[in-house]
C-alpha positions in Angstrom: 39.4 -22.7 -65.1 42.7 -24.6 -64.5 42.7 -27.6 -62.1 45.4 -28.6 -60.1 46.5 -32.6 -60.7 46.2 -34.7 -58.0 49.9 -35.4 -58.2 50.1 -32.1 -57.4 47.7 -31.6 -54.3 49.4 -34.9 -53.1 52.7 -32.9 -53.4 51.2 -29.9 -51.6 49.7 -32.5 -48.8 53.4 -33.5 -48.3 54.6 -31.2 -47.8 52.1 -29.3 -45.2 52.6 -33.1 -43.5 56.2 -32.8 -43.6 56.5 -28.6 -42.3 53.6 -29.9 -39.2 56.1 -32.9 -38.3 59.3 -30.8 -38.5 58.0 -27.7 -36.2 56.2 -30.2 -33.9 58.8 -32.9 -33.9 62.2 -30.5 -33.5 65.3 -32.1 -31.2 65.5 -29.6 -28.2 68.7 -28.8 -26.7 70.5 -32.3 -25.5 73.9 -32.5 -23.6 74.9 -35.5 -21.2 75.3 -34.2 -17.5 76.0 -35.3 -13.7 73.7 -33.7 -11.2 73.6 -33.7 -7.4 70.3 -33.6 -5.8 67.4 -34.4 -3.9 64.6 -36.4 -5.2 61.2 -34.4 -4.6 57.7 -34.1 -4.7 57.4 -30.4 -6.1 53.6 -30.4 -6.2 53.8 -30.3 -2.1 57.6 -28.8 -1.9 56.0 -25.7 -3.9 52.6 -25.7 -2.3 53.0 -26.5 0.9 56.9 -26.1 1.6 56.6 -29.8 2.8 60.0 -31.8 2.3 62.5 -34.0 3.9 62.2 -37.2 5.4 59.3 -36.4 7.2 57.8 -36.3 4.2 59.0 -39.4 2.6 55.7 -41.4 2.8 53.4 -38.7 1.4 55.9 -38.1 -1.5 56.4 -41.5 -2.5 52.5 -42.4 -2.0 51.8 -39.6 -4.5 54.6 -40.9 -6.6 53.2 -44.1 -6.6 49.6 -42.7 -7.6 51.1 -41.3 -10.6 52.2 -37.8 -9.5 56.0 -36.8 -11.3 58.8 -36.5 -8.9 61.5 -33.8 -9.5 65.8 -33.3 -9.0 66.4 -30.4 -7.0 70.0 -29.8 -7.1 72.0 -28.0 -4.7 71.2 -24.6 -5.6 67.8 -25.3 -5.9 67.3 -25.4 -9.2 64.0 -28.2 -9.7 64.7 -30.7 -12.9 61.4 -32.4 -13.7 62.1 -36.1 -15.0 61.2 -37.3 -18.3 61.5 -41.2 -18.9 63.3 -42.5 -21.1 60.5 -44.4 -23.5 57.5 -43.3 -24.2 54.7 -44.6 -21.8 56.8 -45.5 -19.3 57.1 -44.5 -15.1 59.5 -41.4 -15.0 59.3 -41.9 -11.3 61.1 -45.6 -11.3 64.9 -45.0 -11.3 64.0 -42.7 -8.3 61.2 -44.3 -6.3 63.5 -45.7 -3.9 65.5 -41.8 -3.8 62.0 -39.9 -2.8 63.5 -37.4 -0.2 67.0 -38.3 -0.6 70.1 -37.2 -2.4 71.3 -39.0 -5.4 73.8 -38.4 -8.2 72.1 -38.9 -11.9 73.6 -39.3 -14.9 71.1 -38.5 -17.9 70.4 -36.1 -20.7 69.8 -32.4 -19.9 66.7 -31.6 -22.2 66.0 -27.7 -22.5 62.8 -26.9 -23.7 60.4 -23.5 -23.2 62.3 -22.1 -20.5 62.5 -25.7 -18.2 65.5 -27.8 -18.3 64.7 -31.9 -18.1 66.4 -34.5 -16.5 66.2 -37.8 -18.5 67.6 -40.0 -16.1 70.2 -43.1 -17.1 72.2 -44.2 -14.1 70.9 -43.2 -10.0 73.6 -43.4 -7.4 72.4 -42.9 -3.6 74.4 -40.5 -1.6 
């Protein structure tokens, strides 16, 4: 019976390490863009139709408790935001946005059919 070297399981460990870390770890689609929007709350924009100022309060309370705020630009499209380091609040450039229209400056992440907004620079309108 022939039996493999341990230099050359380590090899084969390698490089099933390195094939799980390249499919799981791939760079999506990047570009640098300039949207126009409203910061939103899409849980209760797209369950309850609730929005505008009206609904400041609720959205930013529910911000605040750790719910993900959105850019809805003018066409509607909704941009979830992703921060920009790990294990930090994507919510904080925005929090004082929630329910009002801004003009971000970020990185346009696509990824599974959703396009993210990684937000750099927040201008009120």
């Amino acid at each position: 019976m022939i039996r493999p070297s341990k230099s050359l399981i380590a090899l084969g460990i390698g490089v099933f390490l390195l094939s799980i870390s390249v499919t799981f770890g791939e760079t999506k689609d990047r570009k640098e863009v300039t949207i126009k929007g409203r910061v939103i709350d899409p849980v209760c924009l797209i369950t309850m139709n609730m929005k505008g100022e009206g609904h400041r309060e609720c959205a930013l309370n529910c911000a605040k408790a750790g719910e993900d705020l959105a850019l809805m630009d003018e066409k509607g499209k909704i941009y979830p935001i992703l921060p920009e380091k790990a294990v930090t609040n994507p919510n904080q450039p925005v929090l004082d946005y929630v329910e009002k229209t801004v003009t971000v400056k970020g990185t346009l992440i696509e990824s599974g059919g959703v396009s993210y907004i990684m937000i750099k620079e927040v201008k009120g309108s």
